[in-house]
C-alpha positions in Angstrom: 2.6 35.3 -6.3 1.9 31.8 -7.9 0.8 28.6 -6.5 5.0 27.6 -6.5 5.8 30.6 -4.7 2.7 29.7 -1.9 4.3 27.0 -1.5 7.4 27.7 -1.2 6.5 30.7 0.8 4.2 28.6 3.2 6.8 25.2 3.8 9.8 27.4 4.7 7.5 29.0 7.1 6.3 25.7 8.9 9.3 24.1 8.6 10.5 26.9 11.1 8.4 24.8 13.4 8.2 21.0 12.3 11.8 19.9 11.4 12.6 17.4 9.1 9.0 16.4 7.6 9.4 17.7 4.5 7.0 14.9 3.0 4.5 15.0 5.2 4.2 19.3 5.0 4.0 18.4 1.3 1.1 16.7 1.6 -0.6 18.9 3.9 -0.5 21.9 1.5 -1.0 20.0 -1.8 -4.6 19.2 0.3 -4.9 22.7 1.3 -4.3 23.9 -2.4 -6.8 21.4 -3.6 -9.5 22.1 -0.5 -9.1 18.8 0.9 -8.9 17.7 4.1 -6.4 15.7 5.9 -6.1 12.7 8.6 -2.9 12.4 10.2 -2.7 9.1 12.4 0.3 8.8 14.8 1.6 8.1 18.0 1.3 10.7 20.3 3.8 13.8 20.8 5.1 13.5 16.7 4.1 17.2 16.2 0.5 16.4 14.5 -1.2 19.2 16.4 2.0 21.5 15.8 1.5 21.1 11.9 -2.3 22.5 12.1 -1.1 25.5 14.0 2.1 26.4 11.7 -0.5 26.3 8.9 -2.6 28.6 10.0 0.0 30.6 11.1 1.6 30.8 7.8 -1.1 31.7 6.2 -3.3 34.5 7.9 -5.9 32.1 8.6 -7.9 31.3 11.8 -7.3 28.1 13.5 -9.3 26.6 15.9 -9.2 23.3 18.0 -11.3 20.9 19.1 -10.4 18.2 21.4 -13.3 15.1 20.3 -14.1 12.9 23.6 -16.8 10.6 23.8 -19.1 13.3 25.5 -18.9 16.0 22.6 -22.1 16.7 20.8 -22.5 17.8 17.4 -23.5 21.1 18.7 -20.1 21.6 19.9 -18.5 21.5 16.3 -21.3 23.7 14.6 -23.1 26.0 16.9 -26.1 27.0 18.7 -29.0 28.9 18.7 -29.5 30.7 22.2 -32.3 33.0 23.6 -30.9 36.1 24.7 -32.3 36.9 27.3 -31.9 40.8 27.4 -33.0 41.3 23.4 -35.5 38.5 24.2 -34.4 37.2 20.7 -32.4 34.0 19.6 -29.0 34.4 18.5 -26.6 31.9 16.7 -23.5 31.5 18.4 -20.8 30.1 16.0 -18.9 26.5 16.5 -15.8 26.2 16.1 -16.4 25.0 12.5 -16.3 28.7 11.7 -13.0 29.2 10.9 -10.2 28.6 8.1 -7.9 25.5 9.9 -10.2 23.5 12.1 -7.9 21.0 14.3 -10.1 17.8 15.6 -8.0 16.6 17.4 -8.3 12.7 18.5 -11.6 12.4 15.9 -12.0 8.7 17.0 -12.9 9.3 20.3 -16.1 11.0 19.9 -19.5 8.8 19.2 -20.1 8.3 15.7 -22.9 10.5 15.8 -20.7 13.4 16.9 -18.5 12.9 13.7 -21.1 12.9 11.3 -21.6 16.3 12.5 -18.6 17.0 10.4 -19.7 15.2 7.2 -22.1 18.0 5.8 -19.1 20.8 6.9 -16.2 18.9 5.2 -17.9 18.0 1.7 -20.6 21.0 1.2 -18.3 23.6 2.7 -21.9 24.5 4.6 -23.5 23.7 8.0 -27.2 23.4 8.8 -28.1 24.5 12.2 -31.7 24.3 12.8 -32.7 24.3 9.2 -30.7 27.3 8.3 -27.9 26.8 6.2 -24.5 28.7 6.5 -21.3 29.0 4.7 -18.0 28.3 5.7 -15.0 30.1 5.5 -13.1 30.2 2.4 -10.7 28.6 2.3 -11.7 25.4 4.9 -9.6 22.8 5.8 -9.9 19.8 8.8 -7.0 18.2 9.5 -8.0 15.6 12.1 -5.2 13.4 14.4 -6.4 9.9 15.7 -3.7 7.4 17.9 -3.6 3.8 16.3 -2.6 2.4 19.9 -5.3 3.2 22.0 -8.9 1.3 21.3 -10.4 1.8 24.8 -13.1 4.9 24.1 -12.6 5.0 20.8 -14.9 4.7 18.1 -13.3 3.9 14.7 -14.3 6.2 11.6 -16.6 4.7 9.2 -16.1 4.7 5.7 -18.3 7.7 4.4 -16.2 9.6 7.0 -12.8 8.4 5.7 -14.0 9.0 2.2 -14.4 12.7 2.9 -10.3 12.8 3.7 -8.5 13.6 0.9 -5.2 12.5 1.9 -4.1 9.9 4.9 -0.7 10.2 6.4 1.5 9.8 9.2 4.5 11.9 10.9 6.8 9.4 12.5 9.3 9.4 15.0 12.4 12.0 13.6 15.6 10.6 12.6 18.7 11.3 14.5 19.7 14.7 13.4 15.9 15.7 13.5 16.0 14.4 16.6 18.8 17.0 17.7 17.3 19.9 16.1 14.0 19.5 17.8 15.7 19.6 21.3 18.3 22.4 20.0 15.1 24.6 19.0 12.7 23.9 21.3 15.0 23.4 24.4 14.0 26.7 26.1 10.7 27.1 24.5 8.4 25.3 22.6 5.2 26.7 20.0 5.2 27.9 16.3 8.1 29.6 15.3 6.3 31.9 12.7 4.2 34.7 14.4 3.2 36.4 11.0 1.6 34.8 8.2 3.8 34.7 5.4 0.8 34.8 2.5 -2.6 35.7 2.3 -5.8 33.9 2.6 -6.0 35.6 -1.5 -2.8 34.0 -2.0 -4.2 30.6 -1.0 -7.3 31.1 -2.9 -5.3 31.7 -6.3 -3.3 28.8 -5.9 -6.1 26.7 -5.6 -7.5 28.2 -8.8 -4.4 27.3 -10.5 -3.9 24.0 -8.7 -6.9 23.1 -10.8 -6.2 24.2 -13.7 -3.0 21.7 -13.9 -2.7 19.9 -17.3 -3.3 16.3 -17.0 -3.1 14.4 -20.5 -6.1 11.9 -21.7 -3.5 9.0 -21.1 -2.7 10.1 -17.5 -6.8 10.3 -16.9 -6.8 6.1 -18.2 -3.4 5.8 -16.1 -5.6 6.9 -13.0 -8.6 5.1 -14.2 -6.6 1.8 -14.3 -4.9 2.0 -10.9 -8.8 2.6 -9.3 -10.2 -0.1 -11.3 -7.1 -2.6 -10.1 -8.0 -2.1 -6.7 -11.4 -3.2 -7.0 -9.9 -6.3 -8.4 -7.1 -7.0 -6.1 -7.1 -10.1 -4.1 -7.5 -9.3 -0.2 -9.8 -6.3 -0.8 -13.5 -6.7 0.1 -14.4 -3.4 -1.5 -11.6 -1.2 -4.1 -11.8 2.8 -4.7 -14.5 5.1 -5.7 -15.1 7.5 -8.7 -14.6 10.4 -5.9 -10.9 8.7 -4.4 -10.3 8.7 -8.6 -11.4 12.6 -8.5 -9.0 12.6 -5.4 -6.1 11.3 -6.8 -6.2 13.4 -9.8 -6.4 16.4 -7.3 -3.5 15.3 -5.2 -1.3 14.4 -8.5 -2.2 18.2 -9.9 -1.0 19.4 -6.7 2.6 17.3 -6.7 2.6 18.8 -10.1 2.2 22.4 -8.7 4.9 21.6 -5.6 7.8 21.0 -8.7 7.2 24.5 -9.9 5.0 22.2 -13.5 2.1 23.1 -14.7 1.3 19.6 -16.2 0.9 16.4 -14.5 3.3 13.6 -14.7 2.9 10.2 -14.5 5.3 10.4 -11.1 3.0 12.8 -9.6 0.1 10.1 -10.0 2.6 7.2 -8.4 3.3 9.6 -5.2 -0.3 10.6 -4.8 -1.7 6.8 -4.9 -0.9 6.0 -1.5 -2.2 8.8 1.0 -4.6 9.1 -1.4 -6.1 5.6 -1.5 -4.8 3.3 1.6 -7.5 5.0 3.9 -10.4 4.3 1.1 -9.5 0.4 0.7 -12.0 -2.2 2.9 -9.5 -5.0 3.1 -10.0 -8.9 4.0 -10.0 -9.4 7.7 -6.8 -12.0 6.9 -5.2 -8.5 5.2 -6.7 -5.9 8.5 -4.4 -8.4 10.5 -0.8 -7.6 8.7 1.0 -4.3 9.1 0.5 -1.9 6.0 -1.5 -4.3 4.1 -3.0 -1.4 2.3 0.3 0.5 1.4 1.7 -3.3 0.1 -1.4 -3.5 -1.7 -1.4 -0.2 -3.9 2.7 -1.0 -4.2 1.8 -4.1 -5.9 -0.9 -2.4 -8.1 1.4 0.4 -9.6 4.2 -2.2 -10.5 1.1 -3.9 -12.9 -0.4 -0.9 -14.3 1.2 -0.1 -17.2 2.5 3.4 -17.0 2.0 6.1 -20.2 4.5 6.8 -22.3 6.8 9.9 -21.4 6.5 11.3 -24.4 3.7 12.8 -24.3 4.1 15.0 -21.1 6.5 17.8 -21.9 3.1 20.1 -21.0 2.5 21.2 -24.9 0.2 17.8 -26.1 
């Protein structure tokens, strides 16, 4: 099957589960098809953990969890080396690291030194346990949860750690029918809905290959290139987007091009990508930290004065 029909394939799965988050499961497979990561920051009980497990459900992967408290040690995530005893031998013992979803769940409560252990792992796609390198599992994906509400044990993410998150989002309370059919179908019973995968981890791995391969026009590439460049610019930021959340945002916009069944980018696809992509990268004024979605108002305000490419141009043949 194609990338569209992953897609496809993989959202009507999850959605057997998550009801009425369309959006937000869009985003989490456009990062999965483009071997990004994703930080989902939310209240608790919105279904965050519930959309890792529905992914890996849906698509024959292993998931694993691990719940980050201030204790955890970087050994945890990645692994160990043990003497075994009756081979009189040491032995690696695989973290949890080793597997195809990883969930971290709460990432801001363990010490910052405990989530650099997962810098190396989410962009190198390796680990290095006692100077021995080893790959991950192909495809790899983290998609960490954090709680905005709560600062007491918590250690905020640095930049360099934000950086390596392809996308930021959110879930959000449901609305009022979602509301009704959450209760109606998990009244007597709650967990993922989809006990067989519904693609393969080769289906996965050929829709990222195409993902890739998406068409963006020269214009498009100075249309991304203008939005970055804006938000190092803008007033109320201390310190704009990088050449890798440019790389990013090209990614994401291939992937909203893949999710409308296109297999050229649009300048739409760009607009809808800016956001998750970008919010989470911006170091704002602390007069700008202080008002509610500063960062979202800020990009807003940046795609209304970029100019946007002519439509001509994109019809996927120029």
């Amino acid at each position: 099957m194609n990338a569209f029909e992953t897609y496809k394939a993989i959202k009507t799965s999850m959605e057997k589960t998550i009801a009425g988050k369309g959006e937000v499961l869009d985003l989490v497979i456009i990062s999965l098809f483009c071997g990004g990561h994703v930080l989902i920051e939310d209240v608790p009980g919105t279904g965050k953990t519930m959309i890792a497990r529905a992914l890996a459900a849906s698509i024959d992967g292993e998931c694993k969890r691990i719940q980050f408290t201030p204790d955890l040690l970087p050994s945890d995530i990645t692994g160990i080396n043990y003497f075994n005893m009756k081979k009189s031998e040491f032995e690696f013992l695989k973290g949890p690291i080793f597997s195809h979803i990883l969930l971290a769940d709460e990432i801001n409560r363990a010490t910052p030194k405990t989530q650099a252990g997962l810098l190396e792992c989410m962009e190198e796609r390796t680990a290095t346990i006692d100077g021995k390198t080893y790959a991950l599992s192909e495809p790899f994906m983290v998609i960490a949860t954090q709680n905005p509400l709560e600062t007491m044990g918590t250690y905020p993410l640095p930049e360099a750690q934000l950086d390596r998150f392809l996308v930021k989002t959110s879930v959000g309370y449901p609305d009022f029918a979602g509301g009704v059919e959450i209760l109606r179908r998990f009244g007597e019973k709650r967990g993922v809905k989809n006990e067989k995968p519904v693609v393969s981890l080769a289906d996965v791995t050929s829709a990222m290959e195409e993902t890739a391969k998406i068409f963006c026009h020269d214009d498009l590439l100075e249309y991304i290139t203008g939005i970055v460049e804006m938000t190092r610019e803008s007033a109320g930021v201390v310190l704009g987007a990088s050449p890798r959340a440019a790389l990013s945002l090209l990614m994401v916009a291939k992937g909203f091009a893949v999710i409308h069944g296109r297999n050229y980018v649009l300048p739409d696809d760009i607009k809808k990508a800016t956001v998750p992509v970008l919010s989470h990268r911006l170091i704002l004024t602390n007069s700008e930290m202080l008002k509610k979605d500063s960062a979202r108002r800020i990009l807003t305000e940046i795609l209304s004065r970029v100019p946007v490419p002519t439509e001509t141009v994109f019809d996927g043949r120029k």
